[in-house]
C-alpha positions in Angstrom: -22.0 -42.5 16.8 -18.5 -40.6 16.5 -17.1 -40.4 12.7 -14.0 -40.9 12.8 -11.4 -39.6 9.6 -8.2 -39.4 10.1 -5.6 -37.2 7.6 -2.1 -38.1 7.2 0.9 -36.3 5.5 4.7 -36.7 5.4 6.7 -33.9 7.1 9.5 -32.8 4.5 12.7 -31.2 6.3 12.4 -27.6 5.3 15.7 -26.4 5.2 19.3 -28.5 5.1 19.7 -28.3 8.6 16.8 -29.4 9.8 16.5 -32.0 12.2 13.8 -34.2 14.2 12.4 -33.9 17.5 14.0 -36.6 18.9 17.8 -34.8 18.8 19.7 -34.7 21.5 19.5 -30.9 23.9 21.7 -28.2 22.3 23.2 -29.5 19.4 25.3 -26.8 17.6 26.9 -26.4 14.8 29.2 -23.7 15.8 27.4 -20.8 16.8 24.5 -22.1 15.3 22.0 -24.2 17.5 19.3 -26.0 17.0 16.3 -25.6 19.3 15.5 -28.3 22.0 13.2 -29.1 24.1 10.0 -28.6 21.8 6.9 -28.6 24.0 3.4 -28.3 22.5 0.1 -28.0 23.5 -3.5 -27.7 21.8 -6.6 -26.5 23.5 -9.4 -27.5 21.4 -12.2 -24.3 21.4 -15.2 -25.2 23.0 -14.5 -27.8 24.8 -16.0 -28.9 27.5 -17.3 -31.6 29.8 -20.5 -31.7 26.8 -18.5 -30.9 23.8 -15.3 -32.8 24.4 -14.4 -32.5 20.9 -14.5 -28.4 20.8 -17.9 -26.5 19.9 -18.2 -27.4 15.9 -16.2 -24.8 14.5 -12.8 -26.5 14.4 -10.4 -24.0 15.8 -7.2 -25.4 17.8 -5.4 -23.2 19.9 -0.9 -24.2 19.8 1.2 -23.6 21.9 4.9 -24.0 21.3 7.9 -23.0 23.4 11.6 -24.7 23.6 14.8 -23.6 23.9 17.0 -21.4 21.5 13.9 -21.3 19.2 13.7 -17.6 17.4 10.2 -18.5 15.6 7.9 -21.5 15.0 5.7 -22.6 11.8 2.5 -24.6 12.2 2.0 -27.1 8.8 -1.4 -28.3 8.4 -2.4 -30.4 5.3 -4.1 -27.3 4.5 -2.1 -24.3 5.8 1.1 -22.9 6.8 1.6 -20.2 10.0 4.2 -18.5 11.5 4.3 -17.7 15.1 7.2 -16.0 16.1 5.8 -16.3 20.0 5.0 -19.5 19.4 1.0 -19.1 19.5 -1.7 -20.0 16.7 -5.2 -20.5 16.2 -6.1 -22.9 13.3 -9.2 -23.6 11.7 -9.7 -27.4 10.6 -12.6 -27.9 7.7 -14.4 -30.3 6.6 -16.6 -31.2 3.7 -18.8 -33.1 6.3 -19.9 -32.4 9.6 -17.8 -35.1 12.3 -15.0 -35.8 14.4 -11.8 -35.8 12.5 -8.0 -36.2 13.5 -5.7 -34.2 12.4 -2.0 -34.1 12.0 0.3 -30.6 12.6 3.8 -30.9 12.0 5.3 -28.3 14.5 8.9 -26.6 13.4 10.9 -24.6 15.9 13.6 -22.1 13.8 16.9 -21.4 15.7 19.3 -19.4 14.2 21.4 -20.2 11.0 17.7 -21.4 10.0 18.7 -24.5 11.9 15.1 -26.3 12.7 13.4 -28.7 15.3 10.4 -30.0 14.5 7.7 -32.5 16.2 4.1 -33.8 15.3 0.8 -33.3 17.5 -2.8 -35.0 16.4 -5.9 -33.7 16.8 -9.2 -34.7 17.4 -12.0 -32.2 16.8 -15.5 -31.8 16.1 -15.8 -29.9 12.8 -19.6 -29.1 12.0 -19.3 -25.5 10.6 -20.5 -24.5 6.7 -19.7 -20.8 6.0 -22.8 -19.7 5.3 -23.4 -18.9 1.7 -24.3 -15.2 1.8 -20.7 -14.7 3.4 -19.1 -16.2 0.4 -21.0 -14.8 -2.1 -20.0 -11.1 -0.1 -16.3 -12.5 -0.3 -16.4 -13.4 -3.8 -19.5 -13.5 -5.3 -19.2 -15.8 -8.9 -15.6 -16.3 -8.8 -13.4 -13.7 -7.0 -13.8 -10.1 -5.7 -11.2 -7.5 -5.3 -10.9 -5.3 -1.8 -9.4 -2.2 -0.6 -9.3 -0.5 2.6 -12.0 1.7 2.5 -9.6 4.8 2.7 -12.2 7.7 2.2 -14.2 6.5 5.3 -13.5 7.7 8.6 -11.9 5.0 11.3 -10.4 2.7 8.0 -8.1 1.8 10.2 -7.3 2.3 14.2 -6.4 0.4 17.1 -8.3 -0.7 20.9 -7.8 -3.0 23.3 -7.3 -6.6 22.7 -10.5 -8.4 22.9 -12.5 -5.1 22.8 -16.0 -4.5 20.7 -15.7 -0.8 20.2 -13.8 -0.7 16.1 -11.1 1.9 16.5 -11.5 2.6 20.3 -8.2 4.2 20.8 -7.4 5.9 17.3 -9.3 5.5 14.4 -7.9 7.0 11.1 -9.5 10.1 9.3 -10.5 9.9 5.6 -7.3 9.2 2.9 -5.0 10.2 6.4 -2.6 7.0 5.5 -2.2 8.1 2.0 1.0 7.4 0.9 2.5 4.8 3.2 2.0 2.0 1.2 -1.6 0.7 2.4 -4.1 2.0 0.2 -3.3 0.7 -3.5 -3.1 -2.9 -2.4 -5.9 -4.9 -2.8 -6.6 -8.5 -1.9 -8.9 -11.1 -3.5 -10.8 -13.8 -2.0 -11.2 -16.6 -4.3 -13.6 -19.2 -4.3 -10.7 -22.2 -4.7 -9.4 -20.8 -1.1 -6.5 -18.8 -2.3 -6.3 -15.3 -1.3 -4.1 -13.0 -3.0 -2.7 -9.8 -2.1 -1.9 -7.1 -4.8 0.9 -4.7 -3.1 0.4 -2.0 -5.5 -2.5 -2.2 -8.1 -1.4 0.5 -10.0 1.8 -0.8 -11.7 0.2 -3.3 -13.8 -0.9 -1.9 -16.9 0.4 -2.4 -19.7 2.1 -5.3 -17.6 1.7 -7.1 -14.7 4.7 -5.5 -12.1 4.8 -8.0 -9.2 6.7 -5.2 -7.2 5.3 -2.8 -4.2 5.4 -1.6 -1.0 3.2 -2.2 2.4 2.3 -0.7 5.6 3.1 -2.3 8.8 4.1 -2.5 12.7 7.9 -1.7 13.6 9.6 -5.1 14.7 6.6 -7.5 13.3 7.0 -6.7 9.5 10.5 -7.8 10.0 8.5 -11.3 10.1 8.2 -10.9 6.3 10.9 -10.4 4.5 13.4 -8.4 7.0 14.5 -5.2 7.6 13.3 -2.7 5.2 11.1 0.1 4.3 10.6 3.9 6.1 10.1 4.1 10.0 7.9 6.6 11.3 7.2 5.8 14.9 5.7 2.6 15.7 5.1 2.3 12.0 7.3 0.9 9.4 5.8 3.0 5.6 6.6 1.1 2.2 7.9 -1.8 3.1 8.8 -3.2 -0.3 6.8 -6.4 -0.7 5.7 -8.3 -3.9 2.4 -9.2 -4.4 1.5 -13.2 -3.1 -1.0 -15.9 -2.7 -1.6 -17.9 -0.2 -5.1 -19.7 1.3 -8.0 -18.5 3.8 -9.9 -19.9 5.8 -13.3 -19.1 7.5 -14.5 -20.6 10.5 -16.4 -19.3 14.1 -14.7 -19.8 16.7 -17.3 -19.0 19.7 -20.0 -18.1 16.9 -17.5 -15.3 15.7 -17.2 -15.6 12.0 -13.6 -15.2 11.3 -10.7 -15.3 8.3 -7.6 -17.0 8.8 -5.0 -16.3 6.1 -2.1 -18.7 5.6 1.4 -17.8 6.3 2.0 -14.4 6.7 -0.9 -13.5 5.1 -2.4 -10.4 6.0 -4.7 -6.8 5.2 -4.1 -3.3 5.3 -1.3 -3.5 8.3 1.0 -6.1 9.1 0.6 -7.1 13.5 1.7 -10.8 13.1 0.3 -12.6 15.7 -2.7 -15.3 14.7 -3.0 -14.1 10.8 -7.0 -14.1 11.9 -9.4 -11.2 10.8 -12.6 -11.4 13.2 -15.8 -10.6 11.1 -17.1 -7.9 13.4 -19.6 -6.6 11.2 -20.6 -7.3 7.3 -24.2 -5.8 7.3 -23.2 -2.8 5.7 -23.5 -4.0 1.4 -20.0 -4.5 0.0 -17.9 -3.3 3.2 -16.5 -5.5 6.1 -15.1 -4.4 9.3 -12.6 -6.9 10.0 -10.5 -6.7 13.5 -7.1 -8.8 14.5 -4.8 -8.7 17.6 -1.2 -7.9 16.9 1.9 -10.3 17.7 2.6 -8.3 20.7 -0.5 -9.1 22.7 -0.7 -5.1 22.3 -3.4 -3.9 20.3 -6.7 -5.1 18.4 -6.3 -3.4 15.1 -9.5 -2.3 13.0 -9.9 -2.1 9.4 -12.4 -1.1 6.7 -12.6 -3.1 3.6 -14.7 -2.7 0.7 -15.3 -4.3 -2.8 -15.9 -1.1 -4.1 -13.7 0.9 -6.2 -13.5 4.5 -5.2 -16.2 6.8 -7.3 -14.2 7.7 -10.6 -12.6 11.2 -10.3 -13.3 12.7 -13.6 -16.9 12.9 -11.9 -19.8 15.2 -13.4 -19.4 18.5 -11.1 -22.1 21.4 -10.2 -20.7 24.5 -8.0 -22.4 25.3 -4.8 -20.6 28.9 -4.7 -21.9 31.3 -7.1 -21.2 34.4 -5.3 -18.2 35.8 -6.6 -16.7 37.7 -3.2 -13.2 38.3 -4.5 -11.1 38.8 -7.8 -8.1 40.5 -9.2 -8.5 40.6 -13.1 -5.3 42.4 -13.9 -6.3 44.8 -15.9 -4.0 48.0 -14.6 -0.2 47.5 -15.9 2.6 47.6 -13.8 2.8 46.4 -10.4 0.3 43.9 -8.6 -3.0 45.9 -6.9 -0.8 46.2 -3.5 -4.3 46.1 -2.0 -4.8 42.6 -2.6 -1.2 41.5 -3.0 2.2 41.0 -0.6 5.5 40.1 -1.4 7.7 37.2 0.0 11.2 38.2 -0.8 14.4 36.7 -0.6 16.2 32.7 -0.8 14.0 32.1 2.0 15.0 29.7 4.7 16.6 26.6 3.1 15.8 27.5 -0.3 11.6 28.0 1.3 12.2 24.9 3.1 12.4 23.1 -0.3 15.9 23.3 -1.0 14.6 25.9 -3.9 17.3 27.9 -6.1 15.8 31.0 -6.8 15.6 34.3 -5.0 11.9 36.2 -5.1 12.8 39.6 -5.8 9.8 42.3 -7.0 11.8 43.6 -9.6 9.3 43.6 -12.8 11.9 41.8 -14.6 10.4 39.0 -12.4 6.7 40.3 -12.0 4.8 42.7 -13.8 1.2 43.3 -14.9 0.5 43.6 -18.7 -1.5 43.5 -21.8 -4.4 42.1 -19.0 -2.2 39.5 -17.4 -0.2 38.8 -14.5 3.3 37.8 -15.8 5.9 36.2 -13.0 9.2 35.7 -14.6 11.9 33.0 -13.3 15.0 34.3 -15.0 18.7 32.5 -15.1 20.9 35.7 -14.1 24.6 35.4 -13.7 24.7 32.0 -12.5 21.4 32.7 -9.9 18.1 32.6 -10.4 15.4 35.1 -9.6 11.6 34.9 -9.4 8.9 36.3 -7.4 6.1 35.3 -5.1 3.0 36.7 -4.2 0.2 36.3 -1.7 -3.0 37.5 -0.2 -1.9 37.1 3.4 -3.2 39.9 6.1 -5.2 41.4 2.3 -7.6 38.7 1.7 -8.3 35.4 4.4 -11.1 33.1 3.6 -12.8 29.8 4.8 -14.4 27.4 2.4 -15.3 28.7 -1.3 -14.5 28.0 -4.5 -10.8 29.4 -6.0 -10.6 29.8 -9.9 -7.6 30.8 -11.4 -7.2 30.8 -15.5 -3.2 30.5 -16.3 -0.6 29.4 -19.0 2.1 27.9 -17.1 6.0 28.1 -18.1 8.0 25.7 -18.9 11.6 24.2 -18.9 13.2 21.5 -16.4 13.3 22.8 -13.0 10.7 25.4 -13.8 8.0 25.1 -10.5 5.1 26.9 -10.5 2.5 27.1 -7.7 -1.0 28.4 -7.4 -1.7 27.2 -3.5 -3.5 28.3 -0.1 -2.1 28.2 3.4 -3.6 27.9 6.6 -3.3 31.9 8.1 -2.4 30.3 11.3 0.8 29.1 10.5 3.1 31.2 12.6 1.3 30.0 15.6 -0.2 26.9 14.3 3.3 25.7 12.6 3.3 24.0 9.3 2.0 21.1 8.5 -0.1 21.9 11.5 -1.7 24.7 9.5 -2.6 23.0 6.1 -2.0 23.1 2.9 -3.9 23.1 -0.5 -1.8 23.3 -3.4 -4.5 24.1 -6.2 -2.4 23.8 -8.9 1.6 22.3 -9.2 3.4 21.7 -12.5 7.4 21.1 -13.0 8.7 21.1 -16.4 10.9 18.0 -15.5 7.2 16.3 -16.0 5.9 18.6 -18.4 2.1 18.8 -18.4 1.5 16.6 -15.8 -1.0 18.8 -13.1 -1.0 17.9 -9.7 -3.5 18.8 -6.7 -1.6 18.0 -3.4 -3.0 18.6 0.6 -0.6 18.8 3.2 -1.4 18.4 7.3 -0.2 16.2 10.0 1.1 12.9 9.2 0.9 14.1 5.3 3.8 16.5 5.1 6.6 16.7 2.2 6.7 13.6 0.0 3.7 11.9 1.8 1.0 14.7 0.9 -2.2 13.5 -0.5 -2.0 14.0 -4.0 -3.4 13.1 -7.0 -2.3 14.1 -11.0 -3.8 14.6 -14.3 -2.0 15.7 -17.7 -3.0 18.8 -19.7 -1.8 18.6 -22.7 -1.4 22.1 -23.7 -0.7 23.7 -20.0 2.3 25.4 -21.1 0.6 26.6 -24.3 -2.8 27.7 -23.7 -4.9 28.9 -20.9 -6.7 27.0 -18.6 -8.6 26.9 -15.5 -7.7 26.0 -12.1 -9.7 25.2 -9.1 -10.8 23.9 -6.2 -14.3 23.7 -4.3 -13.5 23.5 -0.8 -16.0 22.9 1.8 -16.5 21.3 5.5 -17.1 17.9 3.6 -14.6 18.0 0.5 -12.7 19.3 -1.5 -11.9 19.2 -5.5 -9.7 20.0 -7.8 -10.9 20.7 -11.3 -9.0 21.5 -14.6 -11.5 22.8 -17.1 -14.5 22.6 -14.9 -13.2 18.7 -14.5 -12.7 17.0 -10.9 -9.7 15.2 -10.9 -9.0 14.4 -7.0 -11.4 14.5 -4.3 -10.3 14.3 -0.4 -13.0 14.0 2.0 -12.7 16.9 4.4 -13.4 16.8 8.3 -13.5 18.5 11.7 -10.0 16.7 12.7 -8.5 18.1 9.8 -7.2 21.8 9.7 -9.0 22.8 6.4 -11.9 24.3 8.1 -10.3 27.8 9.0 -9.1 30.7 6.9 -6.4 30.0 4.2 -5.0 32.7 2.0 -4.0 33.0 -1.5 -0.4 32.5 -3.3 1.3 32.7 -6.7 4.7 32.1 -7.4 7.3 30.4 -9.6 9.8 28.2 -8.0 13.4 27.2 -9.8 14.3 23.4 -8.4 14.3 22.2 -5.0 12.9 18.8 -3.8 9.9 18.8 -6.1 11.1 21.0 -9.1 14.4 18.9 -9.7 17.5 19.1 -12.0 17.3 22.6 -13.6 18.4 22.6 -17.3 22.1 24.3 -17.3 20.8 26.2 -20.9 17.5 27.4 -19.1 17.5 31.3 -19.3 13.5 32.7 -18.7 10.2 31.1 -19.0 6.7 33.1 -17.3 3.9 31.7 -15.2 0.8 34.0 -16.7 -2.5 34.4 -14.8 -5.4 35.7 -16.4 -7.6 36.3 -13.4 -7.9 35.0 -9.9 -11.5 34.8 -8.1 -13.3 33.6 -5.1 -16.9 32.5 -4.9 -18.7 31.6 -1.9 
């Protein structure tokens, strides 16, 4: 016996041109039309000459096409989509298991905003429950917040469409996204069905700020808001988006556990297309991998998403390198030991490719060692500024280790000083190509704010992966400096403190020999405005050593 319920709803005109299905072919309004012809179909999933009604798990396939139409919007009493090519899968629940009718108002957008719009029923088998250990996973007593799972390799990546391999094609490496808008949103399942999205989770304190930016395809993030954000490629980086809720749904289609967001709801990369996040595996305790196809018909797109905040990074730390293979105390006044020390003199090439304003010179007005320090000088002269920079390249090359350095930095706006590695490679392996690991960056514009920074492929300039902490007394006192770099990690301490941890690998470039520099920068893209009254202030270094 068939049970039959059927759910009814009034179709409100969305915008104040829009007209009904029954309109003549190409009305216009000048150049604005409205679409005509709207044509839709459903295919019910499952169905067949047993299951008439679909397979239980209440997913209808639309179609929509007709003329001069730019997008279309399924409206279900429960849900909202967009399908710019006209093509959505919808879930229909139940509280019951039965065979239920459905209404779907269907709108076709021309241009102007100008709409068409027509209404299909449905009649479909519904007889799926998500089972409860998937929604206690998705939101446990109330609601659970998720991230991409940035620190694990293959995050994110891209295969075929329809393929079973996560991340066939690309997969991305640890934090190699960092930067572009993806990994500070979060998004929360909640158990009344809504499911927000939090576009940057690090603006709300003491407040909440609605404001941030996203990550998604070129053309298809258009779908959200317009034109907007960085383009890189294919990609579109910080997209400004605010933060919204809309609902989810979880159904399975075919026995595939899947989660249809509402709208344009979406996770880690806007694709368009159905809004639906296949389930492909959730065995592994508070982690997901989730998989969607793209708008295009291009791409299956893979993602990693966990309930799990990353480990805090003010984590206890024990040293694995207690060999000390390298140091330069600076304990001999006068010039720096030319056996472990070069010069890099000059403006450099665009101001060192930072649009720097100081000159390295190794004058000891700029650089000189004293009462058992190492004293590097940015001086205002005449207008110019001077400064100096040293390094360890050709002297001393190394591969993994730990770096300690113990320094009072200078201060002043525009004052920029640097204790960093570079990859040795670099004139063949070109920059970013080479790496980067910038130990230790302070600018007076932000005085006593520390920052640990790694540059490489896809991470160079503005979008390396950094992270800050603030010493109060940097400028002031002494303090120490490092980083423990291995073929797994690397940290940055302050104090014998870890601050920032990036997860190293073979694909990245920080697993050959890097050398050693010190130096003191006057503005450029990082150091900013320089103070017009600014006349000296000294970068001092205690010592500088190497374990392994």
């Amino acid at each position: 016996m068939k049970n039959f319920k059927t759910i009814c709803f009034y179709f409100m005109a969305l915008t104040a041109f829009a007209v009904v299905s029954c309109q003549e072919d190409d009305v216009s309004i000048g150049d604005i039309i409205a679409p005509s012809d709207l044509q839709v179909q459903a295919e019910i999933v499952g169905k067949d000459t047993d299951n008439p009604f679909g397979d239980g798990s209440g997913v209808v396939k639309f179609s929509a096409s007709a003329k001069n139409a730019l997008t279309f919007k399924f409206v279900t009493p429960e849900s909202q989509q967009l399908a710019p090519n006209g093509v959505a899968s919808i879930p229909f629940t139940s509280a019951n298991s039965g065979i239920f009718t459905y209404q779907v108002a269907v709108v076709a957008y021309g241009t102007g905003g100008i709409s068409t719009s027509t209404t299909i029923d449905v009649e479909v088998f519904v007889d799926y429950t998500p089972p409860a250990d998937l929604l206690q996973k998705l939101f446990g007593d109330g609601s659970k917040t998720w991230r991409i799972k940035s620190e694990k390799a293959g995050h994110f990546g891209l295969g075929p469409v329809g393929g079973n391999i996560p991340a066939e094609w690309y997969g991305a490496g640890p934090e190699e996204k960092a930067g572009v808008g993806m990994y500070d949103d979060r998004y929360i399942f909640n158990s009344d069905g809504t499911f927000t999205h939090i576009t940057n989770n690090n603006n709300d304190d003491p407040t909440t700020d609605a404001s941030g930016t996203v990550f998604g395809r070129k053309g298809l993030i258009d779908e959200l808001n317009g034109p907007g954000g960085t383009a890189d490629g294919d990609d579109i980086f910080n997209y400004p988006y605010n933060d919204y809720t809309n609902n989810y749904q979880i159904s399975a289609p075919g026995g595939a556990e899947t989660i249809t967001l509402s709208g344009t709801g979406f996770i880690g990369y806007y694709t368009g297309g159905s809004h639906q996040y296949r389930i492909f595996d959730r065995s592994v305790p508070n982690e997901l991998i989730l998989t969607t196809a793209d708008g295009n018909g291009s791409f299956n797109w893979w993602f990693i998403i966990t309930s799990e905040e990353p480990a805090t990074a003010m984590d206890e730390f024990t040293t694995i390198f207690n060999t000390l293979i390298w140091e330069d105390n600076f304990n001999t006044n006068g010039a720096p030991n030319p056996a472990n020390w070069t010069y890099d003199l000059g403006t450099g090439s665009n101001g060192w490719g930072n649009n720097e304003s100081q000159s390295y010179t190794d004058s000891p007005s700029n650089i000189i060692v004293e009462d058992g320090s190492l004293k590097i000088t940015a001086k205002a002269e005449n207008g110019n500024y001077t400064s100096s920079r040293i390094k360890t390249e050709n002297l001393f090359e190394f591969t993994y280790g730990r770096v300690e350095v113990r320094a009072k930095l200078p201060k002043g706006a525009g004052t920029w000083p640097a204790i960093w590695m570079l990859g040795a490679n670099y004139d063949t392996n070109a920059w970013p190509a080479s790496g980067e690991i910038d130990i230790m960056e302070h600018v007076g514009n932000d005085q006593n704010t520390i920052h640990s920074t790694l540059h490489f492929p896809g991470n160079s300039g503005g979008n390396g992966v950094t992270e800050s902490t603030t010493v109060a007394t940097a400028s002031t006192e002494f303090h120490i400096y490092s980083v423990e770099w291995t073929a797994d990690f690397i940290k940055f301490l302050v104090d014998d403190t870890v601050y920032h941890t990036f997860p190293n690998t073979a694909a990245k470039p920080f697993n050959a020999d890097f050398f050693l520099i010190l130096n003191v920068a006057m503005g450029g893209n990082f150091g900013g405005t320089i103070d017009p009254a600014f006349t000296a202030s000294t970068l001092e270094i205690d010592y500088v050593k190497v374990f392994q």
